[in-house]
C-alpha distance (Angstrom), angle and dihedral (degrees) to the residues before:
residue distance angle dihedral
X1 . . .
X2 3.63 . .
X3 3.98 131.7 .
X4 3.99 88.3 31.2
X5 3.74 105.5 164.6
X6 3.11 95.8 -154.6
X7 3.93 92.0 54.8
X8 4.13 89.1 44.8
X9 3.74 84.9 51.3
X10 3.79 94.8 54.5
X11 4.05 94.4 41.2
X12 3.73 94.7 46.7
X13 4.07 91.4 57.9
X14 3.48 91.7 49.8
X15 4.28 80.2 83.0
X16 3.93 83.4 44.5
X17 3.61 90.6 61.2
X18 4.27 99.4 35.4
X19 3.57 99.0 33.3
X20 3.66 90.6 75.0
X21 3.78 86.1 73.1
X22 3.88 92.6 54.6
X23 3.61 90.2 58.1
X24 3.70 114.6 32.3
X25 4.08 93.6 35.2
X26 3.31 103.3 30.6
X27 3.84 115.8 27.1
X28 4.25 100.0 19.3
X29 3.85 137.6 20.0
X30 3.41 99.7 5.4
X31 3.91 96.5 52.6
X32 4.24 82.4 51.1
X33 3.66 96.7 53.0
X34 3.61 95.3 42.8
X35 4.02 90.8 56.5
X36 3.92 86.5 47.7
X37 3.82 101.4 38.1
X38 4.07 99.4 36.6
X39 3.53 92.6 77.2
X40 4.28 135.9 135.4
X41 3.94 117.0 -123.1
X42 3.84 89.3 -90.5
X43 3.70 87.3 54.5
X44 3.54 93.4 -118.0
X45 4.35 116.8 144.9
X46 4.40 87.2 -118.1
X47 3.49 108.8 96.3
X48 3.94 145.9 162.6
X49 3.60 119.7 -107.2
X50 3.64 114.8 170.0
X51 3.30 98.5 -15.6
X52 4.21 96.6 -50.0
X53 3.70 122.9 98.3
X54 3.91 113.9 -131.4
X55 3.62 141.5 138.6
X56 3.54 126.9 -77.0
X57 4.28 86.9 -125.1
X58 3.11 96.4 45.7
X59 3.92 89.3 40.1
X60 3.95 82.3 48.8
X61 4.10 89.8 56.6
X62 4.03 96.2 44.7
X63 3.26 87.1 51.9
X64 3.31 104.8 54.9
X65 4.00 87.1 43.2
X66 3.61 89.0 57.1
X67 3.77 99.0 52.0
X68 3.59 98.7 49.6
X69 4.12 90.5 46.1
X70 3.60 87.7 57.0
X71 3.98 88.5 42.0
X72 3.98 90.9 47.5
X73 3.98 84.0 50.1
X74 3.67 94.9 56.1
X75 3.52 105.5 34.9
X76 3.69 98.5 77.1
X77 3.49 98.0 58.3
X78 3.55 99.0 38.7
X79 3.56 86.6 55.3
X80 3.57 93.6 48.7
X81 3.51 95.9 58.8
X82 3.46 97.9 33.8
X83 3.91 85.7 66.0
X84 4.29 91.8 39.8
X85 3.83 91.7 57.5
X86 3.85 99.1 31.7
X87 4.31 96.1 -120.0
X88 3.90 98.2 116.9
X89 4.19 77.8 134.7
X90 3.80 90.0 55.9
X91 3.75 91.9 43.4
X92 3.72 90.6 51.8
X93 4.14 95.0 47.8
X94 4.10 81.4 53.7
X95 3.24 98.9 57.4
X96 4.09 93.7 31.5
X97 3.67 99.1 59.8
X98 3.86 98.5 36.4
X99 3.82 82.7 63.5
X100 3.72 92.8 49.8
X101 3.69 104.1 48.6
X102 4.01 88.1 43.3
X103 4.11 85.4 48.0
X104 4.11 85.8 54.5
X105 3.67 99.1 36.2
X106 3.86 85.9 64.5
X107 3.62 87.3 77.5
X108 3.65 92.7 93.7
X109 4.09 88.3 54.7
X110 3.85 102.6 141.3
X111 3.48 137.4 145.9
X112 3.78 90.1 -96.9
X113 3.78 88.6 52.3
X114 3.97 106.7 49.9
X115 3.12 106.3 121.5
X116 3.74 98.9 53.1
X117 3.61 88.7 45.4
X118 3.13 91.4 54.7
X119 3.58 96.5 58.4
X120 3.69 93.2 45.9
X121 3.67 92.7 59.4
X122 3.62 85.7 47.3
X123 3.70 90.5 48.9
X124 4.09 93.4 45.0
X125 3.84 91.4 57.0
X126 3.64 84.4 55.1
X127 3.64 89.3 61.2
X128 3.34 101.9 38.7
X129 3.74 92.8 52.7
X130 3.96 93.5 42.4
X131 3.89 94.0 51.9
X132 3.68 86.7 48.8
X133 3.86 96.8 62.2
X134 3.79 91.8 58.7
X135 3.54 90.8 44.8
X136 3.95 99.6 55.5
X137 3.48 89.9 37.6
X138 4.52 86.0 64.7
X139 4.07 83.4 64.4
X140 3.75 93.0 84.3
X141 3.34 96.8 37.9
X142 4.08 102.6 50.7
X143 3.68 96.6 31.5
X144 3.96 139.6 52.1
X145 4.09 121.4 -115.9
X146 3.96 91.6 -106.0
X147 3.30 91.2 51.7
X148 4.14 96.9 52.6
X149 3.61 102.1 87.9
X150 4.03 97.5 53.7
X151 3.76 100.9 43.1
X152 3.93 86.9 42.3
X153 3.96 87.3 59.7
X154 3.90 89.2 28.3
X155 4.45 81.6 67.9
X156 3.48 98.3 34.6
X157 4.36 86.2 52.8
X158 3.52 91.9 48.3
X159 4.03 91.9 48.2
X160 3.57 81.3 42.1
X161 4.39 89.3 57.9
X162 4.02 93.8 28.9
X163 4.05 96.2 59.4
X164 4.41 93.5 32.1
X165 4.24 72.9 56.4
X166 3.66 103.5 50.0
X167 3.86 85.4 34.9
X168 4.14 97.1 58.8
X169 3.87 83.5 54.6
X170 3.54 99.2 54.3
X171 3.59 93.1 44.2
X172 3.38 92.8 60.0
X173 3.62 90.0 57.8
X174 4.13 84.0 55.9
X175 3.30 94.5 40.0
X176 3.61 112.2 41.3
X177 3.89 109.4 23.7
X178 3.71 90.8 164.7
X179 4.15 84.1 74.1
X180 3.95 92.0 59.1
X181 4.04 98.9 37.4
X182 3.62 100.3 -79.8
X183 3.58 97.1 -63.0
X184 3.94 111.7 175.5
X185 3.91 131.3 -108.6
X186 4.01 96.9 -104.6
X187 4.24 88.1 46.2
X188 3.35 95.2 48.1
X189 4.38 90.6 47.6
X190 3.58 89.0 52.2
X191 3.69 98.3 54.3
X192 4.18 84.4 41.7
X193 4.13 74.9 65.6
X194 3.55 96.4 41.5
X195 4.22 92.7 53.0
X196 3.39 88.4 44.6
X197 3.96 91.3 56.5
X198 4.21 82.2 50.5
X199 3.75 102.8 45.5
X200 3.85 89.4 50.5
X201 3.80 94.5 46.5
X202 3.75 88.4 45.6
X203 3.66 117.1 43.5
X204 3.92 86.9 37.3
X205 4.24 86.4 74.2
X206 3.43 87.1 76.0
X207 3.98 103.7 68.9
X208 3.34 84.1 28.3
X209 4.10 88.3 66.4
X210 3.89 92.2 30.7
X211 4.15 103.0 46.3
X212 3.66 118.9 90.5
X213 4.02 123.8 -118.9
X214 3.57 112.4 -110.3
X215 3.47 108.8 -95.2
X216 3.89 96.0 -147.3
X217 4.01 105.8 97.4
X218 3.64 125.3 162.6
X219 3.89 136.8 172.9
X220 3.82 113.9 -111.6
X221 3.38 120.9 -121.2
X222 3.75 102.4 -169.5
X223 3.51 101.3 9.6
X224 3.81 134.8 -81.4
X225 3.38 103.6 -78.6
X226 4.58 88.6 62.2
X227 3.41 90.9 40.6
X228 3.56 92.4 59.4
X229 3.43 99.7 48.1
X230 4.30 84.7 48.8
X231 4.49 85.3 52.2
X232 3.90 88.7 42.6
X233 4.17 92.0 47.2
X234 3.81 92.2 39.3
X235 4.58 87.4 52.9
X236 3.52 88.8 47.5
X237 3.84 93.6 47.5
X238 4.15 85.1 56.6
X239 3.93 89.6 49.2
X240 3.29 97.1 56.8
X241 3.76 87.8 60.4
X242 4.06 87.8 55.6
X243 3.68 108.3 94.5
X244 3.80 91.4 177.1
X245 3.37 109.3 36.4
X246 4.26 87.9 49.9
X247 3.72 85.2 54.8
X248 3.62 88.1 44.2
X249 3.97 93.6 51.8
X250 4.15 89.6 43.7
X251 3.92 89.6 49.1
X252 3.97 85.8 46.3
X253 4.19 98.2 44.2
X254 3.71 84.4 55.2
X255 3.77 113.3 50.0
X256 4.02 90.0 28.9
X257 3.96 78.7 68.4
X258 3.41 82.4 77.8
X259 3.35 108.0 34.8
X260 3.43 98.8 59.8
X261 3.49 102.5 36.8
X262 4.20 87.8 55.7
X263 4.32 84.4 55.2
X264 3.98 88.2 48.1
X265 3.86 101.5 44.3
X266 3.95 101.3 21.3
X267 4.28 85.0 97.2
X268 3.80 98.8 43.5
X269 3.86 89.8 45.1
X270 4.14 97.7 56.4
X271 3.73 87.9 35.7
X272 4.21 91.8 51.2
X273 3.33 102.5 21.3
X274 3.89 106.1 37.2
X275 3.44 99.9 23.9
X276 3.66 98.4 -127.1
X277 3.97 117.1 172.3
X278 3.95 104.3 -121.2
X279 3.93 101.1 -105.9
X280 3.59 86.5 55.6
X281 3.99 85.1 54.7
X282 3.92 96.1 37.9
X283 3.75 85.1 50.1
X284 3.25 93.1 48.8
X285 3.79 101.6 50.8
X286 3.76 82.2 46.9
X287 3.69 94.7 65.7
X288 4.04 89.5 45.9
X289 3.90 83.4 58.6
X290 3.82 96.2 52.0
X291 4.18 91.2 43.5
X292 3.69 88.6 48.5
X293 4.00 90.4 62.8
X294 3.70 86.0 69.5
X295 3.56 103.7 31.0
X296 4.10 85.7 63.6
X297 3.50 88.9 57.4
X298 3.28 99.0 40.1
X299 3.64 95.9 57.6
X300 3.57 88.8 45.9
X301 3.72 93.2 62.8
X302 4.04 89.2 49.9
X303 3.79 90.1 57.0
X304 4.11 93.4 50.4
X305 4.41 79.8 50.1
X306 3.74 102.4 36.2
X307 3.60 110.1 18.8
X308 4.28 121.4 -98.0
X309 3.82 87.0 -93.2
X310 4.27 90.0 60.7
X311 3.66 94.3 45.4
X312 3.49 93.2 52.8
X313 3.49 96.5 49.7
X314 3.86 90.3 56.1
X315 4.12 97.1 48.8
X316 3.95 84.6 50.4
X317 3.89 89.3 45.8
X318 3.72 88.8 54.6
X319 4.09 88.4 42.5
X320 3.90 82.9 61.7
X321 3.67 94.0 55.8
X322 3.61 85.8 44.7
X323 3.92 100.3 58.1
X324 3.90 83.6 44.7
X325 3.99 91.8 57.3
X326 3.47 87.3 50.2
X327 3.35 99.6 58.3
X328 3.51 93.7 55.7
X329 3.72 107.4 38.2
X330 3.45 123.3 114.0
X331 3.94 103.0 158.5
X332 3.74 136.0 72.5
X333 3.58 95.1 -136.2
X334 4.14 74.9 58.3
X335 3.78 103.0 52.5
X336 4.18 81.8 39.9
X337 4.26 78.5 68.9
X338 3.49 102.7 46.8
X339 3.54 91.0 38.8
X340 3.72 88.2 56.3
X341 4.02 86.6 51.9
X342 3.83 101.6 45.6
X343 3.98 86.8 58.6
X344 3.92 84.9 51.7
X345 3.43 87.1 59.9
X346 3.18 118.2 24.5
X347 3.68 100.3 65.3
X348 3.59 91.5 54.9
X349 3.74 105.6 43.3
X350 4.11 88.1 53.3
X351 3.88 94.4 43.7
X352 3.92 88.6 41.9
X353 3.99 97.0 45.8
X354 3.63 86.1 48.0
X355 4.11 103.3 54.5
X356 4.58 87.6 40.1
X357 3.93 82.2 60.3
X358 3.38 94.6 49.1
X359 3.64 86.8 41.0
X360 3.86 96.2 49.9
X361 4.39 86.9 49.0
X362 3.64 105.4 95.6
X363 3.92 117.1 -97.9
X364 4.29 93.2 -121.3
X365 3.82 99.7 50.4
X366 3.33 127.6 121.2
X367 3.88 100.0 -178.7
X368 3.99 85.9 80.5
X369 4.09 87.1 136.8
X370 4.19 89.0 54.8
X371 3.64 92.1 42.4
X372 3.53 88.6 53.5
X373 3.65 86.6 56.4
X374 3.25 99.9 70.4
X375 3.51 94.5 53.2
X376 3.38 91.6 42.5
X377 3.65 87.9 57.1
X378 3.57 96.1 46.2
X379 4.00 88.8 56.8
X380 3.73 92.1 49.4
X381 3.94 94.3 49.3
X382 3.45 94.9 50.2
X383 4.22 90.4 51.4
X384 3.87 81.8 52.6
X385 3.48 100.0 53.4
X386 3.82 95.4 27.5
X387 4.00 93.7 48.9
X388 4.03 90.3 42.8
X389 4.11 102.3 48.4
X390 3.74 81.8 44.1
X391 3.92 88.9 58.1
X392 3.54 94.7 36.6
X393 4.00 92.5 49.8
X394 3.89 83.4 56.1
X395 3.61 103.5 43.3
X396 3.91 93.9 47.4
X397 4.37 92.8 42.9
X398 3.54 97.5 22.7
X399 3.79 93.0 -127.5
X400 3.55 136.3 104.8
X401 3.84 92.6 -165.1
X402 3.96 80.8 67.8
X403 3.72 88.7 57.1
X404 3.41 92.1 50.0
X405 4.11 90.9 69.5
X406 3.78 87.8 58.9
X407 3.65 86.8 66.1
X408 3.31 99.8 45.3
X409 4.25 85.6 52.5
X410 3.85 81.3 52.2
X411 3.91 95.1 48.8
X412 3.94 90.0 47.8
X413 3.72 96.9 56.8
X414 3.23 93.9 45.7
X415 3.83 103.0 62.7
X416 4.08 87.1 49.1
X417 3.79 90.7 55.0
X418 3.94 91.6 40.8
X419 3.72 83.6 52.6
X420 3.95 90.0 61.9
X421 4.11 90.5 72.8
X422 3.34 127.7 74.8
X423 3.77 119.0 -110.2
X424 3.85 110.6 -127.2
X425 3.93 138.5 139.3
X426 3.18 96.3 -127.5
X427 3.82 128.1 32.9
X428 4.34 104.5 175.2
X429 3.62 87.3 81.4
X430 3.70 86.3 57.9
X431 3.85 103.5 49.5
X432 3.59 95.1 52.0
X433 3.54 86.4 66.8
X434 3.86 113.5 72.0
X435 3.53 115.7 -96.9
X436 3.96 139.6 -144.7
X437 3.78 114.7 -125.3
C-alpha cells in the first residue's frame, strides 16, 4: 500500500544515514585534508600516483570522474537484475556497505598511504552513488505521484539535518582538541572518516528493516547476468517511446554537469583559489547544509504553484548567477554569499529533479529500479564529464576560475532545453495520451 508513513519514514532516513558522506567526504573535511595530506616530500601539491605526476586537485577531480564512470557502468545492470529476481533490497545493502567500510577504512589516510586512499575514496563514491539508485528508484513504488515532490524534499531535509549533525561533532574534534585530550587536526579528520563509515552503516538498518522486497520475481532461464541485459533492453525499449521524460533526462544530463561538479570542487576551489584556511571552508559548507533544508522545501512549494518544469528553471537561473560570482570572487565575505546561494539551490534542484523523474516514469511499471538507471546513469555521466573538463580546464590554464565558465556554458543550455517541457503538476495524465517525439 502506498503513502504508508511508516514506509516514507524509513525511506526518507535512508539520506539521514548516506548523506553524511556527501558532506563530510565529498563537499567538507575530507576535501581539506586531502589538499593538506596529498602532498610530495617537498610538500609541494604535484605528486606521483601510479607512476604519473599530477596534482592532488586535479587528482581529486579524476578521481571522482573515474568512480562514477565505473558506477554509471554498473548501475544498469545491477538494476536490471535487481528488478528480474526481485532483490533491489539486496542490491542496495551491496552497494550501501561497500561504501561504508571504504568511508571507515580511510582512517588510516596518511601521506604514506595516498594512493590507497585514494582509491578508497574513489571506491566509496561508487557505493554511495550505487546504493542511491535503488533507493530513489523505492519513491514510486511506496508513495503516490502527488505526494513525490514533498517526501523527495522531506529526504533530502532530513539528509540535510542528519550530516549538519554528525558534522558539528566532528568539528569539534577539529576545532577544539582540548575537549578530546588534545588530539591533533589530521587524528581528529580521520576519525571524522571513521564516524562517517558508522553513522552510514548504522542508521541505514532502519529502511533496510522497514522497505518492502520487490515483488517482481522471476525464474532465470539463462542465468542472471542474460536476463538482465533482456530487463535492461526491454526498459530502454519503453523509453524510447517517452518523448518527455527523454527531454527531461537530456535537459537533466546537461545542467547536472554543473551541479555536481560545483558540490565536488566548491572545497578545493576556496581552499586553492581563495586561500581560505579550512574552518573557514568547513564552516562555510556547513551553512550551505543548513540553507539547503529550506531551499528543498522551498522549491517544492514552487513546483505545486508553477509546475516542476518552472521551478527548475529558476534554481538553474540562480545557478547561472552563481558560476558568474564565482568567477569573480576574490573575498571570503564573497564565497560566504555564494555559498549562502548554492544551499538555496541546491537542495531543491536535486530533490525537484528527482520527484519530475519519477513523475515522467509511467504510473503501471514495475521496472522502477531500471528506470532509475537511466537516470542514475545520466547523473553519473554528467559528474564524469563535468568533474573531468573542469580538471582539464585547470591543468591546461592553470586556473580554476577558467573552469568555472564551463559551468556556466553548462548552466545556460540547460535552462533552454528545460524550457522545451511543459511545466505541469502532474504529468501521468499526460503519458497516457500518445505523444510526439
Amino acid at each position: 500500500m502506498k503513502n504508508n508513513p511508516r514506509i516514507l519514514n524509513a525511506w526518507c532516513l535512508y539520506d539521514w544515514a548516506n548523506s553524511v558522506h556527501s558532506l563530510v567526504i565529498v563537499s567538507s573535511i575530507f576535501p581539506v585534508y586531502f589538499s593538506a595530506t596529498a602532498l610530495n616530500e617537498a610538500g609541494g601539491p604535484v605528486i606521483d600516483f601510479l607512476g604519473f605526476e599530477v596534482k592532488n586537485s586535479v587528482l581529486f577531480s579524476y578521481t571522482v570522474s573515474a568512480a562514477f564512470l565505473l558506477a554509471a557502468l554498473l548501475s544498469p545492470l545491477c538494476t536490471a537484475i535487481a528488478d528480474f529476481s526481485g532483490r533491489k533490497k539486496l542490491f542496495m545493502k551491496v552497494f550501501c556497505y561497500t561504501g561504508a567500510i571504504s568511508c571507515s577504512l580511510l582512517y588510516f589516510f596518511t601521506r604514506e598511504t595516498t594512493t590507497w586512499s585514494v582509491i578508497l575514496f574513489g571506491i566509496s563514491l561508487v557505493g554511495w552513488s550505487g546504493s542511491i539508485v535503488f533507493y530513489n528508484s523505492y519513491l514510486p513504488d511506496i508513495a503516490t505521484e502527488d505526494r513525490f515532490d514533498r517526501v523527495s524534499a522531506r529526504g533530502y531535509a532530513l539528509g540535510y539535518i542528519g550530516s549538519v549533525l554528525l558534522m558539528v561533532f566532528n568539528l569539534t574534534m577539529i576545532l577544539f582538541p582540548g575537549w578530546y585530550g588534545g588530539i591533533s587536526q589530521g587524528l581528529a579528520s580521520r576519525i571524522s572518516f571513521l564516524t562517517v563509515g558508522i553513522w552510514w552503516f548504522g542508521f541505514a538498518q532502519i529502511p533496510f528493516n522497514r522497505l518492502p522486497d520487490s515483488g517482481k520475481r522471476m525464474v532465470p532461464q539463462d542465468g542472471w547476468l542474460f536476463n538482465g541485459f533482456r530487463e535492461l533492453k526491454k526498459v530502454f525499449g519503453e523509453l524510447k517511446h517517452l518523448s518527455l521524460l527523454k527531454r527531461f533526462l537530456v535537459a537533466f544530463f546537461v545542467y547536472s554537469m554543473g551541479v555536481q561538479t560545483v558540490m565536488y570542487v566548491a572545497t578545493i576551489f576556496g581552499s586553492d583559489e581563495l586561500k581560505m584556511p579550512a574552518e573557514s571552508l568547513i564552516i562555510t559548507i556547513l551553512l550551505i547544509q543548513l540553507v539547503a533544508i529550506a531551499g528543498a522545501y522551498l522549491f517544492a512549494r514552487l513546483s505545486e504553484r508553477l509546475g516542476n518544469t518552472y521551478a527548475l528553471m529558476i534554481a538553474v537561473s540562480v545557478w547561472v548567477v552563481i558560476c558568474t560570482g564565482a568567477y569573480f570572487v576574490n573575498t571570503q565575505n564573497q564565497f560566504f554569499a555564494l555559498a549562502a546561494l548554492v544551499g538555496m539551490v541546491m537542495g531543491g534542484i536535486q530533490s525537484l529533479s528527482r520527484s519530475t523523474y519519477s513523475k515522467l516514469i509511467p504510473e503501471e511499471t514495475t521496472d522502477t529500479a531500471s528506470f532509475f538507471s537511466f537516470y542514475d546513469v545520466t547523473e553519473k555521466l554528467a559528474i564524469v564529464l563535468g568533474t573531468a573538463s573542469y580538471g582539464l580546464i585547470e591543468q591546461i590554464t592553470g586556473s580554476m576560475r577558467n573552469s568555472v565558465l564551463a559551468l556556466l556554458v553548462f548552466f545556460l543550455l540547460g535552462f533552454g532545453l528545460l524550457a522545451r517541457i511543459p511545466s505541469q503538476k502532474v504529468y501521468r495524465v499526460r503519458l497516457k495520451t500518445p505523444e510526439v517525439a
